[in-house]
N, CA, C and O of each residue as an XYZ file, in Angstrom:
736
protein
N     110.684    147.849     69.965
C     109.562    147.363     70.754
C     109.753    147.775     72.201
O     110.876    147.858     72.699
N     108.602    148.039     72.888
C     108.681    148.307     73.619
C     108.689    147.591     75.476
O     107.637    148.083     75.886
N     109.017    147.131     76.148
C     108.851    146.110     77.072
C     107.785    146.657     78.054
O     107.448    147.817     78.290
N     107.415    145.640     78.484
C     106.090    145.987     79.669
C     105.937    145.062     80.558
O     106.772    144.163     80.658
N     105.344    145.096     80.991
C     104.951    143.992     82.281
C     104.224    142.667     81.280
O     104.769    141.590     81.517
N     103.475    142.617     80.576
C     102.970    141.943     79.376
C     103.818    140.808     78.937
O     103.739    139.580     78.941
N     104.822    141.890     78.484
C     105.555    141.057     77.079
C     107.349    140.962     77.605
O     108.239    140.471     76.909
N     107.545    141.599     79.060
C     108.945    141.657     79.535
C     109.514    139.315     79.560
O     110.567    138.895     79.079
N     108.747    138.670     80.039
C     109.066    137.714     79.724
C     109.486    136.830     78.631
O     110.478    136.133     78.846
N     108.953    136.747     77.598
C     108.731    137.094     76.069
C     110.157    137.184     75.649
O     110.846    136.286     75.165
N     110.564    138.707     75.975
C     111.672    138.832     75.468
C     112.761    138.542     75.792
O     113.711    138.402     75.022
N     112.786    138.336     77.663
C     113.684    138.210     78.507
C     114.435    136.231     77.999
O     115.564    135.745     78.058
N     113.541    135.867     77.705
C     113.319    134.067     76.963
C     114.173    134.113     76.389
O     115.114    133.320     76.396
N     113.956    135.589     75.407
C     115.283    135.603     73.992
C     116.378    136.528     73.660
O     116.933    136.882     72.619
N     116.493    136.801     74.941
C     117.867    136.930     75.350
C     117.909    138.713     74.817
O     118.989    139.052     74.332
N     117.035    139.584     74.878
C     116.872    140.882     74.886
C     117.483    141.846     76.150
O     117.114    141.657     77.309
N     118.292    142.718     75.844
C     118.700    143.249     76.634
C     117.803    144.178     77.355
O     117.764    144.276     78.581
N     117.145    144.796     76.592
C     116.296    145.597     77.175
C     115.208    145.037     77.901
O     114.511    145.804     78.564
N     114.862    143.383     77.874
C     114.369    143.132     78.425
C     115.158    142.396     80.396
O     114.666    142.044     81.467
N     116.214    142.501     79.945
C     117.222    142.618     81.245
C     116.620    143.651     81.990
O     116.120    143.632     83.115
N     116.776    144.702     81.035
C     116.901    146.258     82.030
C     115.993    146.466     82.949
O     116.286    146.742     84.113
N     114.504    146.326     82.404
C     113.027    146.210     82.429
C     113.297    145.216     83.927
O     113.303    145.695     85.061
N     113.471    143.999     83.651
C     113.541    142.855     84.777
C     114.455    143.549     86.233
O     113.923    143.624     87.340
N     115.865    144.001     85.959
C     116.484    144.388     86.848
C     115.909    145.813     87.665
O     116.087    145.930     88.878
N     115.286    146.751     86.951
C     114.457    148.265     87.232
C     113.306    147.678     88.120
O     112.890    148.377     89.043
N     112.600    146.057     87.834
C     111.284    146.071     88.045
C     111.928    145.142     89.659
O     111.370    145.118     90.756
N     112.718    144.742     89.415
C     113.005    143.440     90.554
C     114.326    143.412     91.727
O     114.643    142.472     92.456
N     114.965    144.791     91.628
C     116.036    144.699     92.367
C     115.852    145.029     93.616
O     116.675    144.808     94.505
N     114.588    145.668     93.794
C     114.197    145.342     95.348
C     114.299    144.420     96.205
O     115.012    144.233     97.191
N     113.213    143.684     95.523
C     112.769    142.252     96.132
C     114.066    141.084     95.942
O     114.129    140.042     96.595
N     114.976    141.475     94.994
C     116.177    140.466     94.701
C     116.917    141.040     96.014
O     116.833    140.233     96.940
N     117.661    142.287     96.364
C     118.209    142.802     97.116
C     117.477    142.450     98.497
O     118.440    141.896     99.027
N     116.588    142.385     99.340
C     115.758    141.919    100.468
C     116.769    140.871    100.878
O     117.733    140.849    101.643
N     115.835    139.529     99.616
C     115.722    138.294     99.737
C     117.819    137.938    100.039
O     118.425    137.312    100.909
N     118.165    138.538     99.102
C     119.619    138.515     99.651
C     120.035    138.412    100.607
O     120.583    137.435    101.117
N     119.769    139.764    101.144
C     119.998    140.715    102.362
C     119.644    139.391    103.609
O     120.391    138.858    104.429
N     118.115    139.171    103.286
C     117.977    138.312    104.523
C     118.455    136.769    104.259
O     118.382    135.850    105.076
N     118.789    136.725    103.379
C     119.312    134.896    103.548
C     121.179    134.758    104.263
O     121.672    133.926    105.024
N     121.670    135.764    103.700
C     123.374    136.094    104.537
C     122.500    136.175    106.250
O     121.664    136.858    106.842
N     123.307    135.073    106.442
C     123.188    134.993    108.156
C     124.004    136.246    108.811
O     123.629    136.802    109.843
N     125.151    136.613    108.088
C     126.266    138.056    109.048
C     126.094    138.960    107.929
O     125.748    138.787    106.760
N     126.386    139.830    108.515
C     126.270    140.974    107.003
C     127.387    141.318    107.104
O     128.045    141.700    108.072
N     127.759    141.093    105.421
C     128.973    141.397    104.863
C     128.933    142.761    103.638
O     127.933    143.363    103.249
N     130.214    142.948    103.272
C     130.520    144.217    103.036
C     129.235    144.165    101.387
O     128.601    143.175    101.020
N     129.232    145.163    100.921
C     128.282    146.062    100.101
C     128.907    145.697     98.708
O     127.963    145.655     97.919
N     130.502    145.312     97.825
C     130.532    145.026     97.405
C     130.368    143.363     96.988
O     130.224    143.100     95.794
N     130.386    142.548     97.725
C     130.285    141.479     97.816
C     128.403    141.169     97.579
O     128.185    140.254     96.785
N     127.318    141.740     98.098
C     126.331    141.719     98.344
C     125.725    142.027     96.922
O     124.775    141.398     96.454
N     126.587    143.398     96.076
C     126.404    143.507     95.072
C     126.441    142.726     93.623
O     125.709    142.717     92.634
N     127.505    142.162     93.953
C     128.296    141.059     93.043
C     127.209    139.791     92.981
O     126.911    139.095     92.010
N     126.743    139.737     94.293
C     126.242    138.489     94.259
C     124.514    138.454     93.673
O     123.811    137.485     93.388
N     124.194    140.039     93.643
C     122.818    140.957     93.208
C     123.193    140.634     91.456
O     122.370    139.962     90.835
N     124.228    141.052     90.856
C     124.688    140.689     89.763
C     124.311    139.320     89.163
O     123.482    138.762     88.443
N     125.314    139.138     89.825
C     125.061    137.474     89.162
C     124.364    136.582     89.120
O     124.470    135.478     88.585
N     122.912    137.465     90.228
C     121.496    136.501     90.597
C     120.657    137.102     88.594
O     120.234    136.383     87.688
N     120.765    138.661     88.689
C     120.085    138.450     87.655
C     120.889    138.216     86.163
O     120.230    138.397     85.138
N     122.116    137.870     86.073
C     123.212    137.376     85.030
C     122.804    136.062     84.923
O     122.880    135.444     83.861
N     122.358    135.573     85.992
C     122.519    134.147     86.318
C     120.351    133.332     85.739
O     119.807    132.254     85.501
N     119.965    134.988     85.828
C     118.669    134.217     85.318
C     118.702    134.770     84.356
O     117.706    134.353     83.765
N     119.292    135.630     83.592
C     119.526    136.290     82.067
C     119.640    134.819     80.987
O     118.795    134.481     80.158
N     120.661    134.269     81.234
C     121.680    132.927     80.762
C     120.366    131.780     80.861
O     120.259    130.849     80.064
N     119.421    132.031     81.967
C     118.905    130.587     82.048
C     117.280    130.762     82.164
O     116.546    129.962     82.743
N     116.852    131.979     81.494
C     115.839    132.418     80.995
C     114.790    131.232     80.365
O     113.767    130.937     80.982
N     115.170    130.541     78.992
C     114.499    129.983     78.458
C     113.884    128.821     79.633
O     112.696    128.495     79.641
N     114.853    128.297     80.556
C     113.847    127.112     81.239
C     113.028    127.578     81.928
O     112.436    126.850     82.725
N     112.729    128.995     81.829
C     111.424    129.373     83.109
C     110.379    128.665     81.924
O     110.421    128.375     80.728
N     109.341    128.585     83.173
C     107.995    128.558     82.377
C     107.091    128.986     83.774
O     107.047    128.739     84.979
N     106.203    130.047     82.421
C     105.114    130.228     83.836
C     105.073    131.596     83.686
O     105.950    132.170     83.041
N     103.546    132.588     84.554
C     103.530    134.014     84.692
C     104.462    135.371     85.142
O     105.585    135.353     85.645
N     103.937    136.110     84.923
C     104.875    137.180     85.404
C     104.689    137.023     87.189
O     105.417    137.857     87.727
N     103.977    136.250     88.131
C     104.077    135.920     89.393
C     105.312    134.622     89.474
O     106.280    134.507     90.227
N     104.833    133.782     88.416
C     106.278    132.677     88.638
C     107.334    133.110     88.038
O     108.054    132.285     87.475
N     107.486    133.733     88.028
C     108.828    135.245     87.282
C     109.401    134.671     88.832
O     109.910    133.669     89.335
N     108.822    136.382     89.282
C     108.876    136.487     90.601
C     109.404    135.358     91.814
O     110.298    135.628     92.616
N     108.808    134.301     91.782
C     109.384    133.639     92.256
C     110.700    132.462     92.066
O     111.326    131.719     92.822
N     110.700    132.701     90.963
C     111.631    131.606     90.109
C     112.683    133.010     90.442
O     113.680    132.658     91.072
N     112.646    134.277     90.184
C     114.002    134.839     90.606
C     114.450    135.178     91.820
O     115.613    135.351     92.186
N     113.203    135.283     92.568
C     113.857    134.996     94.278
C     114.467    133.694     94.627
O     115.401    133.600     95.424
N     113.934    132.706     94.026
C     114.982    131.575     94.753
C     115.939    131.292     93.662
O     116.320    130.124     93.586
N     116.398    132.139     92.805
C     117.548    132.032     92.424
C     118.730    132.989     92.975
O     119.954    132.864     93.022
N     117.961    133.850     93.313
C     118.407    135.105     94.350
C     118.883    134.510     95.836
O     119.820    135.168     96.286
N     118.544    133.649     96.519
C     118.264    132.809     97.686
C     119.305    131.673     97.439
O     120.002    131.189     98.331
N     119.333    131.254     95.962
C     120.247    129.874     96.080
C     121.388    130.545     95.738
O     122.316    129.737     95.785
N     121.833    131.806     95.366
C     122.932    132.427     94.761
C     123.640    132.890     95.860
O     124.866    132.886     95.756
N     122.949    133.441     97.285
C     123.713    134.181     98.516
C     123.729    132.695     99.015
O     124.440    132.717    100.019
N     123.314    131.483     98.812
C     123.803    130.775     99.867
C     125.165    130.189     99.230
O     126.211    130.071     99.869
N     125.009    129.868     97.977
C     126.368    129.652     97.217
C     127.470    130.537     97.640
O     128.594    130.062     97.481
N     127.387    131.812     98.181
C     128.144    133.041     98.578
C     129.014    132.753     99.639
O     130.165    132.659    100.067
N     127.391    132.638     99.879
C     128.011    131.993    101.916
C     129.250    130.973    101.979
O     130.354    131.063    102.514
N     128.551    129.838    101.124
C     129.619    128.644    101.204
C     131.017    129.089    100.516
O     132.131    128.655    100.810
N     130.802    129.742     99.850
C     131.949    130.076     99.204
C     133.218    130.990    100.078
O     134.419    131.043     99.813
N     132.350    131.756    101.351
C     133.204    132.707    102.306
C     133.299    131.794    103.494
O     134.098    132.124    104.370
N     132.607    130.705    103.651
C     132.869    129.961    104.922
C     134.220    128.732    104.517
O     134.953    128.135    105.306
N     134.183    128.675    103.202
C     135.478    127.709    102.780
C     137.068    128.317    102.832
O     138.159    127.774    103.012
N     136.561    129.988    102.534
C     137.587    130.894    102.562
C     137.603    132.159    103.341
O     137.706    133.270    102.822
N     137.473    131.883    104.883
C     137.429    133.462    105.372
C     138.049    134.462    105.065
O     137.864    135.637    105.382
N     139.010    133.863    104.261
C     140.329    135.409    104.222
C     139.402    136.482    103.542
O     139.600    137.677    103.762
N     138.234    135.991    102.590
C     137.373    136.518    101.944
C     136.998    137.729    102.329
O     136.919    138.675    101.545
N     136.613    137.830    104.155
C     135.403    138.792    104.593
C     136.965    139.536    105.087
O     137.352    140.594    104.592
N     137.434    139.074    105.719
C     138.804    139.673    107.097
C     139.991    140.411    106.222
O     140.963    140.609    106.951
N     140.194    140.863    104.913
C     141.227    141.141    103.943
C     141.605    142.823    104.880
O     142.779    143.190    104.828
N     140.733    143.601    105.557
C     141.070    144.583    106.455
C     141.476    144.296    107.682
O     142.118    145.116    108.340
N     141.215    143.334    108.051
C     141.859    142.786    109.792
C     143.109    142.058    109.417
O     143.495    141.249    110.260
N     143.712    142.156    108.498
C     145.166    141.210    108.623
C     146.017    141.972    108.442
O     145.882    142.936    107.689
N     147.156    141.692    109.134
C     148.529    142.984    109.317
C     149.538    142.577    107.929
O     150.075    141.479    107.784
N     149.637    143.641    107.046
C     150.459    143.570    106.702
C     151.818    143.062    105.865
O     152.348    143.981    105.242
N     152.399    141.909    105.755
C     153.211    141.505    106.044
C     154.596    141.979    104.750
O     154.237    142.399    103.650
N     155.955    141.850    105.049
C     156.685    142.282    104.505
C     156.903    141.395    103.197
O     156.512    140.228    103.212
N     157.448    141.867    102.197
C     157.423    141.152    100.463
C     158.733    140.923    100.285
O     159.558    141.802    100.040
N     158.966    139.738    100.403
C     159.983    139.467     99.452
C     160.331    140.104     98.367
O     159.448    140.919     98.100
N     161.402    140.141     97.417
C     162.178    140.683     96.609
C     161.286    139.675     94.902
O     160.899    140.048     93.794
N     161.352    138.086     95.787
C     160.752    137.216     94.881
C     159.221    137.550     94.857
O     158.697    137.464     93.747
N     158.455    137.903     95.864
C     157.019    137.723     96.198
C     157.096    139.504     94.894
O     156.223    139.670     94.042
N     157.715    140.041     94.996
C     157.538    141.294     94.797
C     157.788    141.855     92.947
O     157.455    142.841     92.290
N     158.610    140.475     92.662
C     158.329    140.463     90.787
C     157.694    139.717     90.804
O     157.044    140.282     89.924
N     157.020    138.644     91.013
C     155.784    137.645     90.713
C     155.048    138.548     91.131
O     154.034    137.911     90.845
N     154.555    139.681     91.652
C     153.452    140.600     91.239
C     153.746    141.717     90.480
O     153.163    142.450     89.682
N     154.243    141.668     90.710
C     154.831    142.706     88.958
C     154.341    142.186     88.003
O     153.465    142.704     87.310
N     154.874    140.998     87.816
C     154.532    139.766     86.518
C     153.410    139.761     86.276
O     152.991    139.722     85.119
N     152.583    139.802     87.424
C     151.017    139.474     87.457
C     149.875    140.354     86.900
O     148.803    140.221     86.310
N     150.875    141.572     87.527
C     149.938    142.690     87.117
C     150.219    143.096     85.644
O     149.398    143.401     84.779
N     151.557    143.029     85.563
C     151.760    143.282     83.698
C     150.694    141.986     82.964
O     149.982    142.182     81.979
N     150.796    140.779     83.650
C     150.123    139.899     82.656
C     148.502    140.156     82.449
O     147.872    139.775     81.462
N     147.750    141.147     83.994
C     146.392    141.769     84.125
C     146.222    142.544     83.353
O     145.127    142.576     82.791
N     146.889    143.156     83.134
C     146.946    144.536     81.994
C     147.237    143.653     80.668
O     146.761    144.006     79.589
N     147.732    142.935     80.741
C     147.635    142.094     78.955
C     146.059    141.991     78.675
O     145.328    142.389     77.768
N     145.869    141.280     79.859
C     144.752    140.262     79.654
C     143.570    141.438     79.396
O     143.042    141.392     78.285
N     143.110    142.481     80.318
C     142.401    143.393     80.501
C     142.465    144.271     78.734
O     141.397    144.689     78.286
N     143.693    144.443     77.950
C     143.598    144.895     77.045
C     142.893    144.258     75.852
O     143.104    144.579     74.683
N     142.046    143.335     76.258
C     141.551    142.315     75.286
C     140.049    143.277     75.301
O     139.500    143.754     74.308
N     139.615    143.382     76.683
C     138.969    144.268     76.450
C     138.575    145.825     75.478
O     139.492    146.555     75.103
N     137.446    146.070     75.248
C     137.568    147.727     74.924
C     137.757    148.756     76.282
O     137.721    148.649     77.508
N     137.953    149.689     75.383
C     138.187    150.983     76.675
C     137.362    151.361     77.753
O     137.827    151.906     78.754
N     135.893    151.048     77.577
C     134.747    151.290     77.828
C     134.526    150.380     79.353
O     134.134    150.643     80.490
N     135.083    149.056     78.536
C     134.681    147.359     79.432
C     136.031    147.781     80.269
O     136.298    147.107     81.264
N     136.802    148.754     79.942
C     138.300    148.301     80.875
C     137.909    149.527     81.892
O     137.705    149.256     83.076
N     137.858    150.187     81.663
C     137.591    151.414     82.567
C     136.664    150.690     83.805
O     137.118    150.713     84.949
N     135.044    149.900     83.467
C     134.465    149.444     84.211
C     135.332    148.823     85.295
O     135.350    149.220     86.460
N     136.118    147.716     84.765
C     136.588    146.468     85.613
C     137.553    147.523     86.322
O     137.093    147.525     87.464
N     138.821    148.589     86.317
C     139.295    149.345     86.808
C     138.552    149.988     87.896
O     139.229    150.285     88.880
N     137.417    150.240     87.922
C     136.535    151.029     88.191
C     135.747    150.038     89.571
O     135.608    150.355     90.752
N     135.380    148.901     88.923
C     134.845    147.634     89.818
C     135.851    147.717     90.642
O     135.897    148.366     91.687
N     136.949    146.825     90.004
C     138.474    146.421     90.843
C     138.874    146.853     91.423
O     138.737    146.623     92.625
N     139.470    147.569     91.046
C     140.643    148.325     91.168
C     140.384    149.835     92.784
O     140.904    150.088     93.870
N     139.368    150.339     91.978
C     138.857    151.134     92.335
C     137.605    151.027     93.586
O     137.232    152.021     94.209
N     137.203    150.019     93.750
C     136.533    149.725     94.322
C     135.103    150.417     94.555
O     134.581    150.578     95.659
N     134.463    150.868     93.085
C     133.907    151.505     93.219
C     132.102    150.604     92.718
O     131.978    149.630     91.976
N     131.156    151.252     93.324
C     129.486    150.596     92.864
C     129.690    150.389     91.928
O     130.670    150.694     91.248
N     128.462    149.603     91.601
C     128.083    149.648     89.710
C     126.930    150.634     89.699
O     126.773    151.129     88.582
N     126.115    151.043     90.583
C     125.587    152.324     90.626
C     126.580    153.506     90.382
O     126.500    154.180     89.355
N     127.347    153.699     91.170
C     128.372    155.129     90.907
C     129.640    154.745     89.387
O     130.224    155.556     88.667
N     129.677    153.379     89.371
C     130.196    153.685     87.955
C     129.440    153.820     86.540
O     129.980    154.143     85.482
N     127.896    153.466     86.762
C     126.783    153.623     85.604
C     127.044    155.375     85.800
O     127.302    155.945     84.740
N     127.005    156.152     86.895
C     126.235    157.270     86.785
C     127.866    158.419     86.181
O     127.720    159.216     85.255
N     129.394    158.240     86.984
C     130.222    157.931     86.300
C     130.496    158.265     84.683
O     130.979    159.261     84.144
N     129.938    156.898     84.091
C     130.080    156.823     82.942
C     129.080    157.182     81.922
O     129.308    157.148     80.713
N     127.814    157.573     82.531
C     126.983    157.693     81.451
C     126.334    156.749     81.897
O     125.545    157.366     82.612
N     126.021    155.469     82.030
C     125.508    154.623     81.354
C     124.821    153.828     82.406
O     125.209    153.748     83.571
N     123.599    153.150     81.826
C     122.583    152.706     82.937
C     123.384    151.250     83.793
O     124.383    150.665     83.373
N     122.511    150.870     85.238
C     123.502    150.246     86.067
C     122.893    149.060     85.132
O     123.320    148.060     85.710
N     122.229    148.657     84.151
C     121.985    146.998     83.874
C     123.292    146.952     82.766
O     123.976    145.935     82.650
N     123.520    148.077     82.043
C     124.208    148.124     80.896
C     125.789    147.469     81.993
O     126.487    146.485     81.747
N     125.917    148.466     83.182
C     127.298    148.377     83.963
C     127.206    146.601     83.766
O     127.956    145.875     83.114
N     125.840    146.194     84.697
C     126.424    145.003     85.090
C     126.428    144.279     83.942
O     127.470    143.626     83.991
N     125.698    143.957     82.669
C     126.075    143.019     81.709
C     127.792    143.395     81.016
O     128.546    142.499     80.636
N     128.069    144.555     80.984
C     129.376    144.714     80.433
C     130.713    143.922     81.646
O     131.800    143.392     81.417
N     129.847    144.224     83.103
C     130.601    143.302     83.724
C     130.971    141.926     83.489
O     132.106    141.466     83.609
N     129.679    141.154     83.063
C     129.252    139.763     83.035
C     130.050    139.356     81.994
O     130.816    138.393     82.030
N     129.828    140.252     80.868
C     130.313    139.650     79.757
C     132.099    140.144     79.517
O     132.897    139.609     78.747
N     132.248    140.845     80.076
C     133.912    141.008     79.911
C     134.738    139.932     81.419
O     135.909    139.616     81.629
N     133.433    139.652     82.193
C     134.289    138.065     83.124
C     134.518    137.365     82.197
O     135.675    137.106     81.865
N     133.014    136.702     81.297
C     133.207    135.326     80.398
C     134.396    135.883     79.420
O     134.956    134.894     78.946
N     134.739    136.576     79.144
C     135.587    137.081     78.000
C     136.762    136.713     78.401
O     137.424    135.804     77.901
N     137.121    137.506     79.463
C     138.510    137.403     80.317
C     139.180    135.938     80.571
O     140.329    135.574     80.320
N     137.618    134.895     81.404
C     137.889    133.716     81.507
C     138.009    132.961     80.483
O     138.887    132.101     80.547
N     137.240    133.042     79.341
C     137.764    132.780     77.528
C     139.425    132.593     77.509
O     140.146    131.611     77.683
N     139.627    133.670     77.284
C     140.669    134.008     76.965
C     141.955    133.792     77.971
O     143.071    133.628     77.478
N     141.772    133.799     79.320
C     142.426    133.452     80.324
C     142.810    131.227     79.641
O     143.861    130.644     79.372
N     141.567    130.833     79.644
C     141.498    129.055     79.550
C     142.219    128.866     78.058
O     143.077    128.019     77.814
N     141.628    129.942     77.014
C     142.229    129.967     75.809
C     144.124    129.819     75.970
O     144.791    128.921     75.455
N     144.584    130.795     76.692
C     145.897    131.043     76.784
C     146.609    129.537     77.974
O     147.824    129.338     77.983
N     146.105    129.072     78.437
C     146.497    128.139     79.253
C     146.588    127.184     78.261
O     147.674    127.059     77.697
N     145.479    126.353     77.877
C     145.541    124.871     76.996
C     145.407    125.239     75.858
O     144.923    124.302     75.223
N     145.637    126.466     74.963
C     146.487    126.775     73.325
C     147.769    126.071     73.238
O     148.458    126.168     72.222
């Protein structure tokens, strides 16, 4: 089937991916703006992105309680777009180290500080192998790499809604399995 302006709600209700795609192609403008202008300082491009993510992850998941036209679309995802950068905000004003991770000097590693990240990173690479090759490359790619989800869709082949749900869903996975391994 095919999605349209029509019937993109419809499907988006029941949890259709392609009706993601359709939503994110038709709306990342106006999601990206509304962002843009609700951050009082402008902060870096991955952060802005992440938070572009998880506005439409975040109305993917909570689809069914819309009700209403393809105009109350529209607005039901701007102010989820709007309540998502202010959640951002609060979240970087509780923790500046957040924005400043390039303005801080340095400092020398302990011997101890220096296998507790060893540890950490072998236990990242456990955890990350839960993933497929596909989902691991991304998060490498996100992470690691510090690279778009535009330049890792184009990258890999693969369209940026596909990037960001493989994002979305290999977080919940990770965090699964992260809570799984704690209270097992």
């Amino acid at each position: 089937m095919r999605i349209t302006s029509d019937n993109f709600i419809k499907h988006f209700k029941r949890g259709k991916e392609a009706a993601l795609e359709y939503v994110i192609d038709e709306y990342i403008g106006i999601v990206k703006a509304v962002i843009y202008n609700t951050f009082k300082i402008k902060y870096d491009r991955q952060l802005i992105e992440e938070c572009i993510s998880d506005t439409f992850l975040g109305a993917f998941e909570n689809a069914k309680q819309f009700k209403g036209n393809q105009e109350d679309f529209r607005k039901w995802l701007c102010s989820i777009a709007k309540f998502k950068a202010i959640d951002y905000q609060r979240k970087i004003y509780r923790d500046p180290n957040l924005l400043n991770i390039d303005d801080q000097q340095t400092p020398v590693i302990s011997a101890e500080k220096e296998y507790l990240t060893k540890e950490t990173t072998e236990e990242l690479y456990q955890v990350l192998k839960q993933l497929g090759e596909i989902d691991r490359d991304i998060f490498t790619m996100k992470y690691f790499l510090n690279m778009r989800n535009n330049d890792i869709a184009n990258q890999l082949g693969l369209s940026k809604a596909s990037v960001d749900n493989r994002l979305y869903r290999g977080k919940k996975k990770l965090r699964e399995f992260h809570l799984g391994g704690i209270y097992s």
